[in-house]
C-alpha positions, -999 to 999 in steps of 0.1 A, spaced: 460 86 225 448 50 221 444 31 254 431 -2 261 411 -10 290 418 -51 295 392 -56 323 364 -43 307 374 -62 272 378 -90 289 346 -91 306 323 -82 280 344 -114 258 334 -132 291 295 -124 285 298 -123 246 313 -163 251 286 -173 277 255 -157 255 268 -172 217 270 -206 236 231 -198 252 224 -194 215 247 -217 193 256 -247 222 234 -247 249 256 -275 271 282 -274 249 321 -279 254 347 -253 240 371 -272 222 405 -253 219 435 -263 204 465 -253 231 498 -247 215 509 -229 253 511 -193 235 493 -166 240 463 -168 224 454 -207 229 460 -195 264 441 -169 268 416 -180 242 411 -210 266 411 -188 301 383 -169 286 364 -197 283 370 -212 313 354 -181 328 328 -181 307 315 -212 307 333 -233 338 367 -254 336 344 -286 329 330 -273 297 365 -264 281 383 -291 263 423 -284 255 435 -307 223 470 -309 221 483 -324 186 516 -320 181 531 -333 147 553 -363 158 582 -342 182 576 -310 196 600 -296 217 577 -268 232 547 -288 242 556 -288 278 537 -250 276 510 -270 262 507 -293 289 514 -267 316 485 -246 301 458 -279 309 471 -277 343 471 -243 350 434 -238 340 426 -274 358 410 -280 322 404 -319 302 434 -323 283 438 -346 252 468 -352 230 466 -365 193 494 -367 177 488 -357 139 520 -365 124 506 -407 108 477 -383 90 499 -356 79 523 -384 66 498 -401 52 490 -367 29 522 -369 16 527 -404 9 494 -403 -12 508 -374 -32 540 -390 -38 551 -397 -79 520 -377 -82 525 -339 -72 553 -326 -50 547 -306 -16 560 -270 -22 569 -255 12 537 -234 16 524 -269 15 547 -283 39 540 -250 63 499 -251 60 492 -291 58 496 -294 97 475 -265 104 441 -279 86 454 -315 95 449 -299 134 418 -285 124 403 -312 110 413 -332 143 395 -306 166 363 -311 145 363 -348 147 369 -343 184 343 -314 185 315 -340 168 324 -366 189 323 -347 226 291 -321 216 315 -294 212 319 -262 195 354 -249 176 371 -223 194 392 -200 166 423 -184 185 434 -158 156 437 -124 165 432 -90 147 470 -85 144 479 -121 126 442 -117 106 455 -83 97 486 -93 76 471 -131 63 495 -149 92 466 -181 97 462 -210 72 428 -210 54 407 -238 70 437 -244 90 437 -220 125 421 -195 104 387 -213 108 366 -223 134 329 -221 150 337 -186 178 362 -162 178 367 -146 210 402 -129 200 399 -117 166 391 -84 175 421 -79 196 458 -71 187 484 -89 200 492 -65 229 457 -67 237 452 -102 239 486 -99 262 470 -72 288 437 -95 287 460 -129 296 474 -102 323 439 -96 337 433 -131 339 462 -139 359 479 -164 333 513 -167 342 539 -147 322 552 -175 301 523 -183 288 522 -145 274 553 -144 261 564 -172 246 575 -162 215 552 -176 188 573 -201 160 562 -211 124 568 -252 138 589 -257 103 618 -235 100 621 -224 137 622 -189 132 597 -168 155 565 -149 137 582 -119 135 611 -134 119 592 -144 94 569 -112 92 600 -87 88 588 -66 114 571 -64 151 535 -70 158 547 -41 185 553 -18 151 518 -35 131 496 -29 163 506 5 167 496 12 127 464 -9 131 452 9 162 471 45 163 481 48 128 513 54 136 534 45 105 568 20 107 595 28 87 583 28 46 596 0 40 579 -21 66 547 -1 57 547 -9 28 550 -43 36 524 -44 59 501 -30 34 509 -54 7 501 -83 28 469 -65 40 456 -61 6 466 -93 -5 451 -119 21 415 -100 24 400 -130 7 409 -150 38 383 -130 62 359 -133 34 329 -157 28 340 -181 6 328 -160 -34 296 -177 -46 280 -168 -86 253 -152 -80 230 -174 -103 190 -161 -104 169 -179 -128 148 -156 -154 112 -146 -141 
């Protein structure tokens, strides 16, 4: 039987973080984007071990309200970190009134324009503070496509993306985040409904395929396989022709 040994995961993320900075951003700041779930959380409370409170940089950007940033917020002061807010909803607006007469926003693009309008804001923060891109993903979400491309799917280091979701829960334990932080149930920000909601089934059910190959129900496996198969492309370098001119 599978089991998962958080300290010793946790730690060798903790050295893994510290050396790719030694060799990518000597002096550099983590910039994270904080949501207050899980895996900004503990995305951000690795690095804070790694590298010291005063080299991690938590951006904040909600799109106009958000009734959930108070996690957000709470995060900053939990892990004593810099905390900025920028709220993306004038550029995101600004997207749609450039489109408007012109092409109409279908809801995929309503659901993904605020996650590479937020990644675009962490890079201009990133260029401007001598920062690198912290990517909070993890193997679980990568695993069925749930990320935007260049949205939260991006990014310079990804500490988590090697982890399920119970995993990057037992290493937040380790660290001693509080619980809320852990399980706040993840939300889409546009409909309201929770990941799972919109995933038809459990990450509980997908990391227990991923990791023990224990099969869910057909129905969900096949699901689960479908969306596999079908958002490879995003964990792929971007397909380049592969041009030689004649000797």
């Amino acid at each position: 039987m599978y089991s998962f040994d958080a300290a010793s995961a946790a730690e060798a993320c903790i050295r893994w973080i510290q050396d790719w900075f030694e060799q990518n951003g000597k002096g550099c700041t983590a910039v994270v984007g904080i949501s207050g779930g899980k895996d900004s959380s503990v995305a951000a409370a690795l690095c804070v071990r790694a590298l010291g409170r005063e080299r991690v940089l938590g951006i904040l950007m909600p799109n106009g309200y958000q009734d959930d940033i108070d996690y957000a917020r709470d995060l900053v002061k939990t892990l004593a970190i810099e905390g900025i807010t920028v709220n993306i909803k004038p550029a995101v607006d600004g997207v749609y009134v450039g489109l408007l007469g012109k092409v109409e926003p279908s809801a995929q693009t309503r659901a993904n324009l605020p996650a590479r309008i937020r990644m675009a804001t962490l890079y201009a923060v990133s260029q401007s503070r001598n920062g690198r891109v912290c990517n909070t993903c993890n193997l679980s979400e990568d695993w069925v496509g749930y990320s935007t491309r260049y949205g939260d799917s991006v990014g310079d280091f990804s500490p988590l993306s090697h982890f399920t979701v119970a995993e990057v829960k037992a290493i937040g334990r380790y660290l001693g985040l509080p619980e809320k932080f852990i399980e706040k149930p993840p939300v889409d920000g546009l409909t309201g409904k929770t990941d799972e909601e919109n995933l038809g089934f459990t990450y509980a059910e997908l990391d227990r395929y991923i990791r023990e190959g224990v099969e869910p129900a057909p129905a969900t496996k096949a699901r689960i396989d479908e969306l596999h198969v079908r958002n490879l492309f995003k964990l792929q370098l971007m397909p380049s022709f592969p041009y030689s001119p004649e000797a």
